[in-house]
N, C-alpha and C positions, 0 to 999 in steps of 0.2 A: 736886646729888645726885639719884639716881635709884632707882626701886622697882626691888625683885630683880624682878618680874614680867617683864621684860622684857630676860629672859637672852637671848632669839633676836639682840637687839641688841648686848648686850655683847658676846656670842664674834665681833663683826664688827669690833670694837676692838682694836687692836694695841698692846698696852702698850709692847711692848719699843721701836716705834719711835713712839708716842706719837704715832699718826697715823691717819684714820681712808682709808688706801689701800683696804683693802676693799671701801668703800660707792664707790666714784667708780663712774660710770657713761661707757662708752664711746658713743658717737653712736648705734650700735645699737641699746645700749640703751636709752638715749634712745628713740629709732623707736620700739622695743617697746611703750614705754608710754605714747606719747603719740599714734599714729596709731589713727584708728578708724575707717579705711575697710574696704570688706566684706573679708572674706581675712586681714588682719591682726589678729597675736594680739589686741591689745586691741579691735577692733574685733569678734571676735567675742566675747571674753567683755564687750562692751557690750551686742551683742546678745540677751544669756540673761536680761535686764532690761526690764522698761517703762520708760520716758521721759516726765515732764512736758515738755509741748513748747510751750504754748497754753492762754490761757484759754476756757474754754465761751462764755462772753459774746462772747468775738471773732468768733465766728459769728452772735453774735443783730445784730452789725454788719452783717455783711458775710457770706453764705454759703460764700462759698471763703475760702481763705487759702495764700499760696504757705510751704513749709515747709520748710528746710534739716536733716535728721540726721544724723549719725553720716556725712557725705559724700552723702549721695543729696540728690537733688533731690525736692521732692513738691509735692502741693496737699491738704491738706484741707479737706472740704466737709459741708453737712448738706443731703441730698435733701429735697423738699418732705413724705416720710414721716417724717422726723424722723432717720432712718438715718445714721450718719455715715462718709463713708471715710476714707482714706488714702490715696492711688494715684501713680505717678509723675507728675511735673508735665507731662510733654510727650509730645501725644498723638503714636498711633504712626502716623497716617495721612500728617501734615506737619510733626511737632514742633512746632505754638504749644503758648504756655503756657494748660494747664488752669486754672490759679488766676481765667482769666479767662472759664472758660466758663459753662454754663448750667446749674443744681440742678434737676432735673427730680424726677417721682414716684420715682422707684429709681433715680436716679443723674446722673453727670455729664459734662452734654454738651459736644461741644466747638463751639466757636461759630464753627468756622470752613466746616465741611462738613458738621456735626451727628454726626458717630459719639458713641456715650456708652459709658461705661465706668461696670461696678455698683463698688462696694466692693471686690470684690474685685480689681479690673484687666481684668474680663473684660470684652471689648467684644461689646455686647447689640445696637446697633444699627446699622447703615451707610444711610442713608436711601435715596441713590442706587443702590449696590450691590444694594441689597435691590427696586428698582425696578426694574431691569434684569436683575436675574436670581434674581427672586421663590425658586428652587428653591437658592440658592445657598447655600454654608456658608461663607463667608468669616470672617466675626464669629467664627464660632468657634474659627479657628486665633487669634485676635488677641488679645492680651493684654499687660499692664502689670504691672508689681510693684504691689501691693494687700499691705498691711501691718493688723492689727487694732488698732481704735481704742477707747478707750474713756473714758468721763466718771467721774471722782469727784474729791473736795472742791471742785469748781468749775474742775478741771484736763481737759484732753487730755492720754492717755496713749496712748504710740504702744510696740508691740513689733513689732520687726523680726526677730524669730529665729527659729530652728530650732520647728516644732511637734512637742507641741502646747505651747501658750503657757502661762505659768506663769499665779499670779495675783500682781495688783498686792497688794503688803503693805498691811494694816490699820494700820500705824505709830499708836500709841496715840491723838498730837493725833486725827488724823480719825473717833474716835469717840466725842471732845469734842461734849457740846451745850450749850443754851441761852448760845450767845459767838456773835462776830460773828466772818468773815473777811472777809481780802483778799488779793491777787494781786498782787507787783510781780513786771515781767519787763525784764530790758535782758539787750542783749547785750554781748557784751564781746569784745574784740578779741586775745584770748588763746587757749591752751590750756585744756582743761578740767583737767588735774591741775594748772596754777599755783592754782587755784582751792580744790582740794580740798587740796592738800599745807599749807596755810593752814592747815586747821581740825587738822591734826596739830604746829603749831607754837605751845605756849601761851605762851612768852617775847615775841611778835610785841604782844601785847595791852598790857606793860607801854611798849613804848617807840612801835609805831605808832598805836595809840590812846589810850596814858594821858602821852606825853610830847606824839609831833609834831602828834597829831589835836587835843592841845587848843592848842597853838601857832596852828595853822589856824583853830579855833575863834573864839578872839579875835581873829587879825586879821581875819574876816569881821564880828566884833561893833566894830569902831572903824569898819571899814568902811561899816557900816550906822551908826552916830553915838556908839557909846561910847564911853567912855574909857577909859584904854590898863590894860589889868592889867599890873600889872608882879612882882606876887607870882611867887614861883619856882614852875616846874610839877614836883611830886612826884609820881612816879607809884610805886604799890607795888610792890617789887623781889619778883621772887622768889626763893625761897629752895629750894623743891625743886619738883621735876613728873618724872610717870610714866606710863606707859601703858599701858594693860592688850587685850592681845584679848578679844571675846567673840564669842557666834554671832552679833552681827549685825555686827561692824567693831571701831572702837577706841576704850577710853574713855581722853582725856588726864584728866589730876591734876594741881594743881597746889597748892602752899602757899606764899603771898606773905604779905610782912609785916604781923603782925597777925593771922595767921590758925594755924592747927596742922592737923595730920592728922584730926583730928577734925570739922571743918568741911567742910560740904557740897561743898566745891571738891575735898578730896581723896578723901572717903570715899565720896560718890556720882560724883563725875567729871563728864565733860560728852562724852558721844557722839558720833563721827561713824562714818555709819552706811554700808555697800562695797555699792557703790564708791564713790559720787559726793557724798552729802548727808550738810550737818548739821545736826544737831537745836540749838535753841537755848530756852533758857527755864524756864518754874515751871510752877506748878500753875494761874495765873492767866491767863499770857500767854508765847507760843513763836509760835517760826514755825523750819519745812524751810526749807535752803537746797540746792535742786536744783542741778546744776554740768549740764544735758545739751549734751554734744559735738554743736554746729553740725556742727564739722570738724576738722581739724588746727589750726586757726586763729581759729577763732571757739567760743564756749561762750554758749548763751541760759541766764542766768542767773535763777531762776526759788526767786522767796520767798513760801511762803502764809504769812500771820500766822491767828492766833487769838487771841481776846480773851474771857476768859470772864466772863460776869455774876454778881455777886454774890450769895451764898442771899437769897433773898427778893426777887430782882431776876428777872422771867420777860421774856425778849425771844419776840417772834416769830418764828418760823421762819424762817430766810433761806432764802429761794429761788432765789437768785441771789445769787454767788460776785464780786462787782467786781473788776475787775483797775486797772492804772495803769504807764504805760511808764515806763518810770525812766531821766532823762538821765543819760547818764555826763559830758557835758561840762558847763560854764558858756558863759555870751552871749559872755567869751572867744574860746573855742575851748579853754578848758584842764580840766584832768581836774578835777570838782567834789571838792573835798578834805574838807570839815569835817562831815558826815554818818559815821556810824561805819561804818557795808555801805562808803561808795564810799569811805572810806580804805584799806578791804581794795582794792579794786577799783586802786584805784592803784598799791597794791605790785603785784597782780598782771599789770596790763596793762604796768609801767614794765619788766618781767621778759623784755618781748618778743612775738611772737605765739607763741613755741614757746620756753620759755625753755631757754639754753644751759647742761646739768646737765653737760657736760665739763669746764665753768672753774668749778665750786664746789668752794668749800673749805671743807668739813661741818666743826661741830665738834657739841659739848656738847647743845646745846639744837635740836638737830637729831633727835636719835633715833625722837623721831615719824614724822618723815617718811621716814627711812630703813624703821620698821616697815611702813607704809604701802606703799612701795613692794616688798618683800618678800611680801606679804601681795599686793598685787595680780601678782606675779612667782607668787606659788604657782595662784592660782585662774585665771589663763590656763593655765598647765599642767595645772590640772583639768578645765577646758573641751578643751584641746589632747587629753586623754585620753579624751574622752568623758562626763566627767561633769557633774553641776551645780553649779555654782560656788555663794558662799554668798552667801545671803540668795533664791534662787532659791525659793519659796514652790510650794507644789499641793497641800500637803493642806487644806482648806477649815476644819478644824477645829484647825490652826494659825495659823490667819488673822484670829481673829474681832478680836481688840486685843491688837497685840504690844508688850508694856508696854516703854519705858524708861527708862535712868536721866537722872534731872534735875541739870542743876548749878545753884545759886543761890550767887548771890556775898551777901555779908551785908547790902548795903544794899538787893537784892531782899524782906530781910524789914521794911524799912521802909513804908508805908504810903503814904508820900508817892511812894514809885519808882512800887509798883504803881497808884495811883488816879489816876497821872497818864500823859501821850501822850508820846511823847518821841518825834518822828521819826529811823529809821535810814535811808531811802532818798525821795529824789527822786521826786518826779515824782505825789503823793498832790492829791488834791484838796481843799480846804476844806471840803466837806460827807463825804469820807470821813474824814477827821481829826475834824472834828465827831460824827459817828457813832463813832470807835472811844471818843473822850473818855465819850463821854456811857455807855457801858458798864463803861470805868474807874472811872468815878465814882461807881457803883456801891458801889466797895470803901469807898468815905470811911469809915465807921462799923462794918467789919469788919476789923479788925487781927485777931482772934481767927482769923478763919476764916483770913486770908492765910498765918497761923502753920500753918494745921493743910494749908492744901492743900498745903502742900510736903512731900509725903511724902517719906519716906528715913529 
């Protein structure tokens, strides 16, 4: 069953032949929605967007960084001013790669003949040129694609598009305080819409994570010395899901057994927020799941978590955002299965690098993603027309904390889910694990508040 809210979808339904031929998408359209090089429709309405691309810390490593977007090639870097660019990777005098050149006072040089290039692509110096013909303008015809960069919640945000730039939304978590974050990032060998078309599918949670992901589960736990569960895996059925638009994307719904419309799962929903990211979590603890387009082929897969401390619990000001790369394989070579993120990861990378939407055969519990792709089919037509596609942000005083809705499934209001760490992704280290625990733990003696910070 399904909420009337979501008549755009029914009239695509063909009762009389009991088939949904409407939603099939031809190779084209296909292309349409899943290419995001410069010129093409989804590529530019990628472009009317910032991008999580990179953690801040990845530079207190290393000052350059070589960076794949939306198709282009890049390097970003932090000058010895503190400045940071964007600029195409490969300088224009001999094409080496920038990522390997030199962070000077305002900019970056390349290390191979020295020309440097500021932020913005313009090339400021030619060392020898400028020796030989002290009176020359050369530097000034020379230039690079220079894109604007910016830092917040401990991220790089890259905007490629049309000026003048929008601003980065205030999405509610990031003006969460006294909690701790952190930063996982893997890439993945896919598409970016296999990625996002996911968080419009809420039937996928009862069987790839509540049936096959705990299959996985246990036999990684015999693996490592347990004994064997042989109890049956239950996982709860659902029984309806719905979806709603709003101004900022789409909120799914769902009621599984045991639960009714009443319950936070239908009456507040759970967000995913156009084009690319989903919101996930309470009032305690969430984490963005960024989807940004490497390419046609690749998606750098990019999760801040949040962890918030308990009233009467004051943490430090974190000053720095840690990040942690996240393996998608095992010592195998095989896709890591039994984490709940890299179970998603699985469907989507087993899907193909660009999965084949010609040979699907939609039914029922698909509607989501048919909205979805309707919904990104309209807002390239409103790029293609000129306008600002949605969630395109500029007035400052819409920006301050764009409040949204929480979904908490029931066992989130137990005490024990929240006060304790449960890893979703790979690749965390044992003193950021220890660090998120020890914030959780916080909660031990607050049931009351856990109840009240879930609002709705």
């Amino acid at each position: 069953m399904f909420s009337g809210d979501c008549c755009v979808i029914l009239q695509c339904y063909n009762a009389v032949n009991n088939s949904w031929e409407e939603t099939m998408l031809s190779a084209l359209d296909n292309e349409r929605l899943t290419q995001v090089g410069a010129g093409t429709p989804m590529g530019e309405l990628m472009r009317r967007y910032w991008h999580p691309f990179a953690a801040a810390t990845e530079l207190d490593e290393k000052p350059t960084k070589s960076v794949r977007l939306l198709g282009e090639d890049l390097v970003v870097y932090k000058d010895k001013s503190g400045t940071l660019g964007l600029i195409e990777r490969f300088c224009p005098h001999r094409r080496v790669d920038l990522s390997y050149g030199i962070p000077e006072e305002n900019g970056l040089r390349c290390m191979y003949h020295g020309w440097m290039m500021d932020e913005t692509g313009q090339c400021i110096e030619q060392p020898f040129e400028e020796t030989v013909r002290p009176d020359g303008r050369f530097k000034e015809k020379v230039k690079v694609a220079g894109y604007p960069v910016q830092e917040m919640g401990g991220l790089l945000w890259a905007y490629m598009g049309p000026t003048p730039a929008p601003l980065i939304p205030m999405w509610e978590p990031f003006t969460y305080e006294n909690g701790f974050s952190d930063i996982g990032i893997a890439e993945l060998p896919c598409n970016w819409l296999q990625c996002q078309e996911n968080s419009h599918d809420p039937v996928h949670l009862e069987w790839l994570h509540g049936y096959w992901g705990v299959q996985q589960q246990r036999e990684k736990a015999v693996a490592l010395g347990a004994e064997e569960d042989l109890s049956p895996i239950l996982p709860r059925n659902h029984k309806k899901i719905g979806f709603t638009e709003f101004e900022h994307g789409i909120i799914k719904r769902r009621v599984v057994e045991g639960t009714t419309e009443d319950d936070h799962d239908w009456k507040v929903g759970h967000p995913a927020l156009f084009p690319n990211i989903l919101f996930v979590g309470d009032g305690v603890k969430c984490n963005f799941q960024f989807r940004t387009p490497v390419d046609d082929e690749t998606t750098l897969h990019i999760t801040w978590f949040f962890y918030k401390a308990a009233p009467g619990t004051t943490l430090p000001k974190q000053e720095k955002v840690p990040h942690f790369i996240v393996p998608i394989y095992d010592n195998a070579g095989n896709l890591i299965p039994d984490l709940v993120n890299h179970q998603d990861f699985v469907a989507w990378i087993t899907q193909g690098s660009n999965a084949d939407r010609v040979g699907e055969k939609l039914g029922e519990s698909d509607r989501g993603i048919i909205l979805l792709r309707k919904q990104l089919s309209d807002q390239m037509q409103i790029v293609e027309d000129g306008g600002d596609p949605m969630n395109v942000i500029r007035d400052p005083s819409k920006n301050k904390c764009i409040e949204l809705p929480l979904e908490r499934w029931p066992s989130l209001q137990e005490v024990s889910r929240i006060s304790k760490y449960f890893t979703a992704q790979a690749g965390e280290s044992d003193q950021l694990k220890e660090d998120i625990q020890s914030v959780l733990s916080s909660w031990d003696q607050h049931a009351e508040e856990i109840i009240a910070s879930n609002r709705g």
